[in-house]
N, CA and C atoms as an extended XYZ file, in Angstrom:
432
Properties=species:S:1:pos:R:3:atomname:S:1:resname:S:1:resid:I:1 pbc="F F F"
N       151.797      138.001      148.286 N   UNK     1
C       150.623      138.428      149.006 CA  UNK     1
C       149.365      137.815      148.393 C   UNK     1
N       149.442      137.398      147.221 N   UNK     2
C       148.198      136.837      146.438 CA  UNK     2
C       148.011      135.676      146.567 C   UNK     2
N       149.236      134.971      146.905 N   UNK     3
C       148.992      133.582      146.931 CA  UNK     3
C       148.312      133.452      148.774 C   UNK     3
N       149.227      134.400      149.870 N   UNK     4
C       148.426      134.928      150.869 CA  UNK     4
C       146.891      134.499      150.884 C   UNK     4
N       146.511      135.340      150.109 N   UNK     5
C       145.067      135.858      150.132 CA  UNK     5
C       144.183      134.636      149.803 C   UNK     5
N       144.701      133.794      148.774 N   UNK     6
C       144.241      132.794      147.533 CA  UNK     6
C       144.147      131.617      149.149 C   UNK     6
N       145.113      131.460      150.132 N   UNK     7
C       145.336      130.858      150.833 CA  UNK     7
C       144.149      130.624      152.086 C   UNK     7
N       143.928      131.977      152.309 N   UNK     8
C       142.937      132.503      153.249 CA  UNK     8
C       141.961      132.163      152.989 C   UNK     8
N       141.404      132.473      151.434 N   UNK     9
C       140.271      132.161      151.588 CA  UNK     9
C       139.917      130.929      151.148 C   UNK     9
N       140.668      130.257      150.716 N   UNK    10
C       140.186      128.797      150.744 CA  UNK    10
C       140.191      128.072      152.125 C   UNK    10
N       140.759      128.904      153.038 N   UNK    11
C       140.926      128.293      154.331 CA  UNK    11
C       139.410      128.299      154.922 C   UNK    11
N       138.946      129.817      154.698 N   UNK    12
C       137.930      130.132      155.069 CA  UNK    12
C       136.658      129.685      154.412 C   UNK    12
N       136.790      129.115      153.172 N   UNK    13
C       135.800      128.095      152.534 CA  UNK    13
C       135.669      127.148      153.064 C   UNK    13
N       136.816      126.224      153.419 N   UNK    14
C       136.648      124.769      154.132 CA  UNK    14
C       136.018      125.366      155.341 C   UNK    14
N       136.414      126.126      156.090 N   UNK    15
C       135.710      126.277      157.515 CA  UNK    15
C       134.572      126.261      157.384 C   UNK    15
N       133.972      127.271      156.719 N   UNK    16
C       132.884      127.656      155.994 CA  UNK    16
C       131.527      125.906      155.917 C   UNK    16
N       132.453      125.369      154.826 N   UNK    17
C       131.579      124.308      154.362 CA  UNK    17
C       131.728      123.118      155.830 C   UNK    17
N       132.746      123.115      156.366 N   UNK    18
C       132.790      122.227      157.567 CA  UNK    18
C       131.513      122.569      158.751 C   UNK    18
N       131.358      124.357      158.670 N   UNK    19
C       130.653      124.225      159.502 CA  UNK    19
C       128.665      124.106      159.173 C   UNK    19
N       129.143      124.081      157.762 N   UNK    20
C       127.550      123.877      157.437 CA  UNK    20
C       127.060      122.075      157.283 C   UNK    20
N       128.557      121.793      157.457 N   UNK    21
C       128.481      120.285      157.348 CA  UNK    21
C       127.926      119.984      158.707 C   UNK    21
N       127.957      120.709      159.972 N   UNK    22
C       127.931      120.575      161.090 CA  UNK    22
C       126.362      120.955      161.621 C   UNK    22
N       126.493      121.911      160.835 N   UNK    23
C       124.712      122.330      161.212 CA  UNK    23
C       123.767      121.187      161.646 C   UNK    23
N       123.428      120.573      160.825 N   UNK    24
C       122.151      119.442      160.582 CA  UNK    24
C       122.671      118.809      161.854 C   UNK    24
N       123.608      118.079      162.103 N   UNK    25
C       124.154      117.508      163.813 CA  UNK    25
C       123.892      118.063      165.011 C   UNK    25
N       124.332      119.746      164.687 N   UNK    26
C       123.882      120.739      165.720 CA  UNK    26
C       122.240      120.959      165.803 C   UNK    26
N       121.418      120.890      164.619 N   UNK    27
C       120.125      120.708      164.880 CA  UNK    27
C       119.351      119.801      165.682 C   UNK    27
N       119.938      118.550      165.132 N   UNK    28
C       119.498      117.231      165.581 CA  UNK    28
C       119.712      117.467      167.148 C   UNK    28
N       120.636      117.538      167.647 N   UNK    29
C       121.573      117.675      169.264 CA  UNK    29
C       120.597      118.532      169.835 C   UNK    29
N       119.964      119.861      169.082 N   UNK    30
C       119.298      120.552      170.052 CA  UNK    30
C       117.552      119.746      170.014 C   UNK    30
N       117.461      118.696      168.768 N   UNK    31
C       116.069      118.350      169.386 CA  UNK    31
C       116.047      116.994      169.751 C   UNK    31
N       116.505      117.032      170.897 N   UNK    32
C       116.881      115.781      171.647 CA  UNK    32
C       115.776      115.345      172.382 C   UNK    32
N       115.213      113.983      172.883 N   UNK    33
C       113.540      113.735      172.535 CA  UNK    33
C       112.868      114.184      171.443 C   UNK    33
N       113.443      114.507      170.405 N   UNK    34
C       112.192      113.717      169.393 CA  UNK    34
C       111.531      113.132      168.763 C   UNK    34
N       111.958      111.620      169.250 N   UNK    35
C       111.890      111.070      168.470 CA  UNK    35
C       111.694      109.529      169.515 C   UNK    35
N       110.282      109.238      170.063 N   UNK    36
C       109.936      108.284      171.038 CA  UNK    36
C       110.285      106.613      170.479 C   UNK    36
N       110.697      106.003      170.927 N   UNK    37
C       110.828      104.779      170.693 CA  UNK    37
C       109.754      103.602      171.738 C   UNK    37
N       109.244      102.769      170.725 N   UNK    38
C       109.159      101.650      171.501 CA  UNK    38
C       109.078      100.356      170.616 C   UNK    38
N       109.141       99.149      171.453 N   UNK    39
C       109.799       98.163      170.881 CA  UNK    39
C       108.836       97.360      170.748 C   UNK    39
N       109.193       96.800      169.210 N   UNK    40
C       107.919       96.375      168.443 CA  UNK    40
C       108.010       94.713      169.094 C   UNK    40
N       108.830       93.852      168.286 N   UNK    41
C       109.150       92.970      168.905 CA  UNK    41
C       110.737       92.819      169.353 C   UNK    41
N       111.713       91.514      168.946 N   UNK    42
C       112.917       91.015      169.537 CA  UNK    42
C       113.678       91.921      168.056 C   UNK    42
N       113.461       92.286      167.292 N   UNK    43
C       114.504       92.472      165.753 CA  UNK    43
C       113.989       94.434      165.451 C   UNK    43
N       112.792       94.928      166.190 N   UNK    44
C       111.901       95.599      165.550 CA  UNK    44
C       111.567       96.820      166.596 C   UNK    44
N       111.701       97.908      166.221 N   UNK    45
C       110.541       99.003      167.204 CA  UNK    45
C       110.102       99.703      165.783 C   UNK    45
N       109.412      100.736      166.717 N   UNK    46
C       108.002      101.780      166.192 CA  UNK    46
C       108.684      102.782      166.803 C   UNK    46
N       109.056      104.233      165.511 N   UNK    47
C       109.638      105.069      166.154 CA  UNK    47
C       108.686      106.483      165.990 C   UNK    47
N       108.085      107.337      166.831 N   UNK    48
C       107.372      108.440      166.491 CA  UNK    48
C       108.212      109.679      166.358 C   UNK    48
N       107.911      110.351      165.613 N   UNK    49
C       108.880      111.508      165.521 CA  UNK    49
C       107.458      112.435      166.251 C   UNK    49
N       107.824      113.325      167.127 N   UNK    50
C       107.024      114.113      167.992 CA  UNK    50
C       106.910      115.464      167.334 C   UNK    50
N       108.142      115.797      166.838 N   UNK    51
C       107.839      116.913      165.697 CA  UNK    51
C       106.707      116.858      164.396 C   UNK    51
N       106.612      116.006      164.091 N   UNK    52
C       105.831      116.091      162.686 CA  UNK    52
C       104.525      114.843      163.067 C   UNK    52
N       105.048      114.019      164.058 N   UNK    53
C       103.670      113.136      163.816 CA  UNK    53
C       103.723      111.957      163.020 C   UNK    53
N       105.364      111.605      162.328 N   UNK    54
C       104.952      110.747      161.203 CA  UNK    54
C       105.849      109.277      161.995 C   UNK    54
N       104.886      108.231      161.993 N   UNK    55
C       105.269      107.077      162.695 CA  UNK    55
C       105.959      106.122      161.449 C   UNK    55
N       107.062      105.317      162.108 N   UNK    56
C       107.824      104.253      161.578 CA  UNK    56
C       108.196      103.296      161.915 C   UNK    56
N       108.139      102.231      161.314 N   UNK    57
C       108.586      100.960      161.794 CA  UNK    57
C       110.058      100.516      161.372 C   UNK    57
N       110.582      100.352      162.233 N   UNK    58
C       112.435       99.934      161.937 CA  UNK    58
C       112.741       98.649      162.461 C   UNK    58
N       113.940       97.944      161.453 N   UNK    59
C       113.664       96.695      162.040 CA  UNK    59
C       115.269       96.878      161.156 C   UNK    59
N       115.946       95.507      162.317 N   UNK    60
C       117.324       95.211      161.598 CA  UNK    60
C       117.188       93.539      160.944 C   UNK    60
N       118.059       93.859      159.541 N   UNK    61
C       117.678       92.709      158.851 CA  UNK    61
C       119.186       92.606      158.734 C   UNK    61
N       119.676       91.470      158.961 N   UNK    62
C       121.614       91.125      158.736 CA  UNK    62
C       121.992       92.629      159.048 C   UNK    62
N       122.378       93.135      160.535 N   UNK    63
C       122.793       93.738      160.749 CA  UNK    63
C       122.415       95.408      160.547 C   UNK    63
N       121.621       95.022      159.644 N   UNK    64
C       120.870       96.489      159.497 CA  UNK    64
C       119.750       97.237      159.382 C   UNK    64
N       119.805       98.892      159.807 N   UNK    65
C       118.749       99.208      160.136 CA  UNK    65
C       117.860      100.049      158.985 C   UNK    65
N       116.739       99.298      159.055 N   UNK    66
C       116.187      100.198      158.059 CA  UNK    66
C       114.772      100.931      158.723 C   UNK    66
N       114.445      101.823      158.479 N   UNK    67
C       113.030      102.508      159.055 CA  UNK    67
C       111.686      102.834      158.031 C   UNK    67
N       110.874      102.447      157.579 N   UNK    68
C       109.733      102.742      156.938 CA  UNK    68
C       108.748      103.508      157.106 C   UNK    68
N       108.433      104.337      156.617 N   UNK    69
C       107.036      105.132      157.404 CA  UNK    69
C       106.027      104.506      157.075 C   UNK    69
N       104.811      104.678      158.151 N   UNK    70
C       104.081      103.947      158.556 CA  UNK    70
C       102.850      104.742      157.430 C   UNK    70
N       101.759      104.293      156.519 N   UNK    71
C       100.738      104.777      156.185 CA  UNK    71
C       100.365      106.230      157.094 C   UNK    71
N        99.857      107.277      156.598 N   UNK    72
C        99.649      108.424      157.261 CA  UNK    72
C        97.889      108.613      157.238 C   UNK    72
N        97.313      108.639      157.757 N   UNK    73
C        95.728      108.595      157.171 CA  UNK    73
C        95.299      110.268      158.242 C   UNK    73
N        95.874      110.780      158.473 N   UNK    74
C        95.643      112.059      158.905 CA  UNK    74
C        95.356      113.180      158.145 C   UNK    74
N        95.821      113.179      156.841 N   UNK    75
C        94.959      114.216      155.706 CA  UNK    75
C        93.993      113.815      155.455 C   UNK    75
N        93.905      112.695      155.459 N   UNK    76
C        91.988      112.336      154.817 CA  UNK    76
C        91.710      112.550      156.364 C   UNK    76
N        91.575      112.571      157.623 N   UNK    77
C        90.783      112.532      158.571 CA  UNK    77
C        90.689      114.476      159.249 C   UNK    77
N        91.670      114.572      159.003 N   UNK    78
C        91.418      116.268      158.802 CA  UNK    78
C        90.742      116.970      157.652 C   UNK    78
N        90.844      116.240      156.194 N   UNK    79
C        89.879      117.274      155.394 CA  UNK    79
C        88.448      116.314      155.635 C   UNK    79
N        88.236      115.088      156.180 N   UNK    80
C        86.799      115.002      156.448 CA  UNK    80
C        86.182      116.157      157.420 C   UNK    80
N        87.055      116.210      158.522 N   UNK    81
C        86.529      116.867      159.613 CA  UNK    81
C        86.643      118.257      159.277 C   UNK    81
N        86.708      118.895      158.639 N   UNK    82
C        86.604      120.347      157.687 CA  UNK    82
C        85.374      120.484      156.757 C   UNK    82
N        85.864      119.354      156.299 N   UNK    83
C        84.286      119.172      155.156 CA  UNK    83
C        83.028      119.079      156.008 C   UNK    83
N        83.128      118.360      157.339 N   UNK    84
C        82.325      117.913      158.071 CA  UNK    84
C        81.823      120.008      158.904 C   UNK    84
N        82.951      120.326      159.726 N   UNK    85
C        82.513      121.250      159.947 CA  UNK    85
C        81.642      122.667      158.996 C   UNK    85
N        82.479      122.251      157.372 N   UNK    86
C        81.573      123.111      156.721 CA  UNK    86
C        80.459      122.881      156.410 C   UNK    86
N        79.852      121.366      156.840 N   UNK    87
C        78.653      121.392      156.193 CA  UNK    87
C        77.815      121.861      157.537 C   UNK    87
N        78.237      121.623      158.658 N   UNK    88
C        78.037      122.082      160.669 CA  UNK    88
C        77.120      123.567      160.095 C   UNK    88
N        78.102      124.342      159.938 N   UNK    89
C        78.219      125.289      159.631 CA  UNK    89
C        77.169      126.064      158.776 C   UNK    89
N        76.908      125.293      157.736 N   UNK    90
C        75.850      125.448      156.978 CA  UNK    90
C        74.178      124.898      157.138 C   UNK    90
N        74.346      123.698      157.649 N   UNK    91
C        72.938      123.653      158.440 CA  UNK    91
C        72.480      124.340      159.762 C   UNK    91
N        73.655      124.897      160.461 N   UNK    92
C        73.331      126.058      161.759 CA  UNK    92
C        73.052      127.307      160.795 C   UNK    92
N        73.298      127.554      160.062 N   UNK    93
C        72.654      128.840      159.117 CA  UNK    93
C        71.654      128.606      158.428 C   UNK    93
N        71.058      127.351      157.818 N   UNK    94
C        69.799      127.143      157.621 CA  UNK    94
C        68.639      127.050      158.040 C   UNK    94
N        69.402      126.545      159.645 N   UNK    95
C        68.088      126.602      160.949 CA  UNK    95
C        67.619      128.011      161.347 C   UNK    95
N        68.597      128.715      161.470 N   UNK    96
C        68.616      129.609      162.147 CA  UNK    96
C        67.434      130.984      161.059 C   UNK    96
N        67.975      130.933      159.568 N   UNK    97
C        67.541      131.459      158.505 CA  UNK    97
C        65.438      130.780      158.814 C   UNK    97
N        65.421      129.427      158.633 N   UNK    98
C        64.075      128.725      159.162 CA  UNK    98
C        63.591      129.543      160.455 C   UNK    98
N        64.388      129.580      161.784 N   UNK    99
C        63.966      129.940      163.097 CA  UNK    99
C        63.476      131.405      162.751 C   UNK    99
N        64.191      132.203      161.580 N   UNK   100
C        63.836      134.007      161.909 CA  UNK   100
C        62.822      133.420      160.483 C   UNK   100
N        62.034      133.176      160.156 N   UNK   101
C        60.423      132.786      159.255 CA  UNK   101
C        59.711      132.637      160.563 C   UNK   101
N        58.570      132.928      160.263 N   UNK   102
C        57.385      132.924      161.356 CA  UNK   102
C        57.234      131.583      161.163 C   UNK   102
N        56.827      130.767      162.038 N   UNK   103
C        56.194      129.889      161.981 CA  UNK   103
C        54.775      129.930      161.631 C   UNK   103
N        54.088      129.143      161.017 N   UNK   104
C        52.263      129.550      160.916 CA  UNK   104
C        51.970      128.843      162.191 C   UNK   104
N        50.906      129.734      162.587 N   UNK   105
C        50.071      130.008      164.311 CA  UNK   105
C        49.253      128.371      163.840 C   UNK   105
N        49.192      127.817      164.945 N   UNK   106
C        48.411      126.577      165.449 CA  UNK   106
C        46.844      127.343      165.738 C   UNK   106
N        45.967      127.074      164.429 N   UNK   107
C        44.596      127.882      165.046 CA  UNK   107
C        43.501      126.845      165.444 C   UNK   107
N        43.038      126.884      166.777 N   UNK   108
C        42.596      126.239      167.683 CA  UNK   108
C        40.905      126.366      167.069 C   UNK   108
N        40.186      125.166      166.803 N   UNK   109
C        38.720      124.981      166.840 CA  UNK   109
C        37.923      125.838      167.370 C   UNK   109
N        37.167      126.367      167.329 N   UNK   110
C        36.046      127.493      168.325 CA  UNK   110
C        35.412      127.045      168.902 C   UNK   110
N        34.355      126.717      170.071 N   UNK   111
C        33.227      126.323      170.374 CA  UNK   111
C        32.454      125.450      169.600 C   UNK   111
N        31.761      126.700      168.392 N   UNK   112
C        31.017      126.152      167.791 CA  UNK   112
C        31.389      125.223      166.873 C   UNK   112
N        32.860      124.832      166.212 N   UNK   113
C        33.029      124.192      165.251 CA  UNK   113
C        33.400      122.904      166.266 C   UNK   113
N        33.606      122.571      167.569 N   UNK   114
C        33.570      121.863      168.668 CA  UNK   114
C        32.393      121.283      168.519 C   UNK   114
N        31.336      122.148      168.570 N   UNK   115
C        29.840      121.748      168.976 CA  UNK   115
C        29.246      120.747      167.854 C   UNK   115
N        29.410      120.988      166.455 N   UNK   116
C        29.022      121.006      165.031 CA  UNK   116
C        29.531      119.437      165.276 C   UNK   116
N        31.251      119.537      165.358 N   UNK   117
C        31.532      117.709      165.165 CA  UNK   117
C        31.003      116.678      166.180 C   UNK   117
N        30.564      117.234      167.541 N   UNK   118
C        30.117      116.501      168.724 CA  UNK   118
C        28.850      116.266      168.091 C   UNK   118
N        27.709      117.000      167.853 N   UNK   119
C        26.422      116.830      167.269 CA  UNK   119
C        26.892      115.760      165.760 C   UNK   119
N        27.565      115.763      164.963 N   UNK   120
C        27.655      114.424      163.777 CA  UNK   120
C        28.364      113.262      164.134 C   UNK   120
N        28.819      113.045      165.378 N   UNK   121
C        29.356      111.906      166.476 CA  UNK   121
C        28.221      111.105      166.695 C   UNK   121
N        27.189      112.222      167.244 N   UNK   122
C        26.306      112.055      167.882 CA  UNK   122
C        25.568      111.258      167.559 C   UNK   122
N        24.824      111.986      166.127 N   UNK   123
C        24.168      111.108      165.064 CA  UNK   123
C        24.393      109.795      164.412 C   UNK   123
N        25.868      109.887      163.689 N   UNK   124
C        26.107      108.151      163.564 CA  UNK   124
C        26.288      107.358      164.327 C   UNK   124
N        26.595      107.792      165.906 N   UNK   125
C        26.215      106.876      167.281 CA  UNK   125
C        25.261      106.114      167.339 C   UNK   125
N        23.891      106.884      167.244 N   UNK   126
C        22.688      106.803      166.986 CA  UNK   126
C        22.579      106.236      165.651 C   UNK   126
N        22.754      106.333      164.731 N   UNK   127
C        22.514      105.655      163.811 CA  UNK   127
C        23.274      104.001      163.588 C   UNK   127
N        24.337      103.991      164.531 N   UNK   128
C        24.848      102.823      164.437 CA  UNK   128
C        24.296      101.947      165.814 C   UNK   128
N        23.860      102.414      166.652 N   UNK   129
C        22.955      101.709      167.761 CA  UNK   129
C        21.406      101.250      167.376 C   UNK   129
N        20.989      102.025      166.167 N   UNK   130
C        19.834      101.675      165.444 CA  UNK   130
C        20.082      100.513      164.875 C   UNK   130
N        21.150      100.466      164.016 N   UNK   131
C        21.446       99.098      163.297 CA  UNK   131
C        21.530       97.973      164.173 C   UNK   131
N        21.903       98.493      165.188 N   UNK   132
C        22.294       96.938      166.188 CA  UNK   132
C        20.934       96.653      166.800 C   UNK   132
N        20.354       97.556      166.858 N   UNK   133
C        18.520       97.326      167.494 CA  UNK   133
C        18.084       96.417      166.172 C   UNK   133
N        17.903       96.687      165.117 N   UNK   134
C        17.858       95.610      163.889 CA  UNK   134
C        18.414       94.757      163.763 C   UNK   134
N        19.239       94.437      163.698 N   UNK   135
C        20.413       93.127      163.518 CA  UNK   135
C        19.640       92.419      165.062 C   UNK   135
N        19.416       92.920      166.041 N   UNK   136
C        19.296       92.502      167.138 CA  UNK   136
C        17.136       91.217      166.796 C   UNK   136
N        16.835       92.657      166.488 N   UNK   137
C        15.411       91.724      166.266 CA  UNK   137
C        15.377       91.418      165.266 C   UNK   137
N        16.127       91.036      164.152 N   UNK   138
C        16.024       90.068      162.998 CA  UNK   138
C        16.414       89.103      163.569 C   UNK   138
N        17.051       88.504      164.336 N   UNK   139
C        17.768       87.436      164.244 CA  UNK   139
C        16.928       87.171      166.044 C   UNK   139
N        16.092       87.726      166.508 N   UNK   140
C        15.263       87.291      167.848 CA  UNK   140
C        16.276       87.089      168.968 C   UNK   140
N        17.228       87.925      169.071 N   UNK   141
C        17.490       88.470      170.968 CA  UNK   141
C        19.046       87.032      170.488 C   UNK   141
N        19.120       86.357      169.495 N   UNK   142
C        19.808       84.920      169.625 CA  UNK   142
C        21.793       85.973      168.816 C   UNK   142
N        22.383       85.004      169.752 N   UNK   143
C        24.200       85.433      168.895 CA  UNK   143
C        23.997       85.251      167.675 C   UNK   143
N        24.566       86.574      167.278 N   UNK   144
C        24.683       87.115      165.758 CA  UNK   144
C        26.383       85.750      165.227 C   UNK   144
């Protein structure tokens, strides 16, 4: 009966390991499309895996196939665009922090401080039309 038993379960080990041998096949089988092909040139394609994103170039050299992954530049372009949104992020809270400060009021001239600069316009007008009345009769009515 022991040797029975000793029998069984080694039976049931091989099954066991056969069917974990089987798994990864049975995985693959159920993700059928994933993995897009197109053809690079006459020896060569570009294969995308749709699951993960990570592109490869495969090419047969004497009969065989080998596949390379392609440079990945998608972590640096996702932590820019993070870094990028945190800094977004932080100048919309600086504006906004600026927008709730009062602004200082635009205070508009009065009349009289209107009146004050029109009247010293006025004067060096006059004082510079005087000069040209001089310049004018020094030199007798003739081009300066």
């Amino acid at each position: 009966m022991a040797d029975f038993l000793q029998k069984a379960s080694e039976r049931a080990a091989l099954l066991l390991g056969l069917i974990l041998l089987a798994l990864p096949s049975l995985a693959l089988a159920e993700e059928a499309g994933r993995f897009v092909l197109k053809e690079a040139d006459q020896n060569s394609f570009i294969r995308l895996d749709t699951v993960t994103g990570a592109v490869s170039h495969c090419a047969s050299k004497a009969g065989e196939w080998n596949c390379k992954t392609l440079s990945d530049d998608r972590k640096e372009l996702h932590d820019e665009i993070a870094a990028l949104k945190q800094e977004n992020a932080e100048l919309k809270s600086r504006l906004s922090q600026a927008d709730a400060k009062q602004a200082p009021q635009l205070v508009l001239p009065s009349d009289k401080d209107i009146d004050r600069v029109m009247d010293l316009f006025e004067k060096y007008f006059e004082r510079f039309l005087a000069f040209i009345r001089q310049l004018d009769e020094k030199h007798g009515g003739k081009a300066i």
